[in-house]
C-alpha positions in Angstrom: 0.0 0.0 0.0 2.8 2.3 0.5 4.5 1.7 -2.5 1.2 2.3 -4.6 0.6 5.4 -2.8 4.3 6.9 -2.6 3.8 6.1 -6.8 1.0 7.8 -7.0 2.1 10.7 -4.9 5.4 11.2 -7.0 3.1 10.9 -10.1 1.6 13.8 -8.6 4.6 15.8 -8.0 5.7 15.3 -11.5 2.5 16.9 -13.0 2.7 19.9 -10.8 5.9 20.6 -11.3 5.6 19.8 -14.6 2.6 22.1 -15.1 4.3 25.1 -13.0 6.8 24.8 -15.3 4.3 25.4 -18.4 2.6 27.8 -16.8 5.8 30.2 -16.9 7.2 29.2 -19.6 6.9 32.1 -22.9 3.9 31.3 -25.2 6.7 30.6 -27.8 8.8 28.0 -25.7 5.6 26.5 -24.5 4.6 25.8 -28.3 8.2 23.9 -28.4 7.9 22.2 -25.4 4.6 20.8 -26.0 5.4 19.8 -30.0 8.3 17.7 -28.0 5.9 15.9 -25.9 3.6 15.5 -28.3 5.9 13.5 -30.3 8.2 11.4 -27.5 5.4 8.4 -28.2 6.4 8.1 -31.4 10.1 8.5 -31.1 10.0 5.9 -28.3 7.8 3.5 -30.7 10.6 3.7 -33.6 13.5 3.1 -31.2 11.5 -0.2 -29.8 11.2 -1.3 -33.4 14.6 -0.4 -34.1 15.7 -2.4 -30.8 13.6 -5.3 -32.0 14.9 -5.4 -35.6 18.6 -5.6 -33.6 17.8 -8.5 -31.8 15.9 -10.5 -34.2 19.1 -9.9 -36.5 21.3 -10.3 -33.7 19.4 -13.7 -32.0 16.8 -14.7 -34.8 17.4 -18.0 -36.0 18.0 -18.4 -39.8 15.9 -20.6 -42.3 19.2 -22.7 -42.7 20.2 -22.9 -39.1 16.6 -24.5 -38.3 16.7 -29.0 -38.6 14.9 -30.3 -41.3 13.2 -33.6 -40.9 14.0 -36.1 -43.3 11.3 -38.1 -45.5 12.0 -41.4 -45.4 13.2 -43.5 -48.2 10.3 -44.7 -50.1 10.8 -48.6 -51.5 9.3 -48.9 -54.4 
């Protein structure tokens, strides 16, 4: 319960600060700073794929590493 709450309470501290820090800023910075936010989702979505893209090229297995199973000789 403590740990929820402390969360919550630094979540809280984060938005007020964070919205202090708005509410001073120049109309002109303020346009910046938002455009910034606004696009950290995607920024953090590309360098996920990118980190994905690593490891599947880093530790993805290739067609030719995989077994194949062999038929069995037919007797005809």
């Amino acid at each position: 319960m403590k740990l929820i709450f402390g969360s919550l309470l630094f979540l809280a501290a984060v938005a007020t600060t964070g919205g202090l820090y708005l509410a001073i800023r120049k109309p002109a910075q303020k346009k910046v700073d938002l455009e910034k936010l606004l696009s950290l989702p995607s920024k953090i979505a590309q360098r996920l794929q990118r980190l994905g893209d690593y490891l599947v090229a880093r530790f993805g297995t290739k067609l030719t590493d995989q077994p194949t199973a062999e038929s069995p000789a037919r007797t005809a």
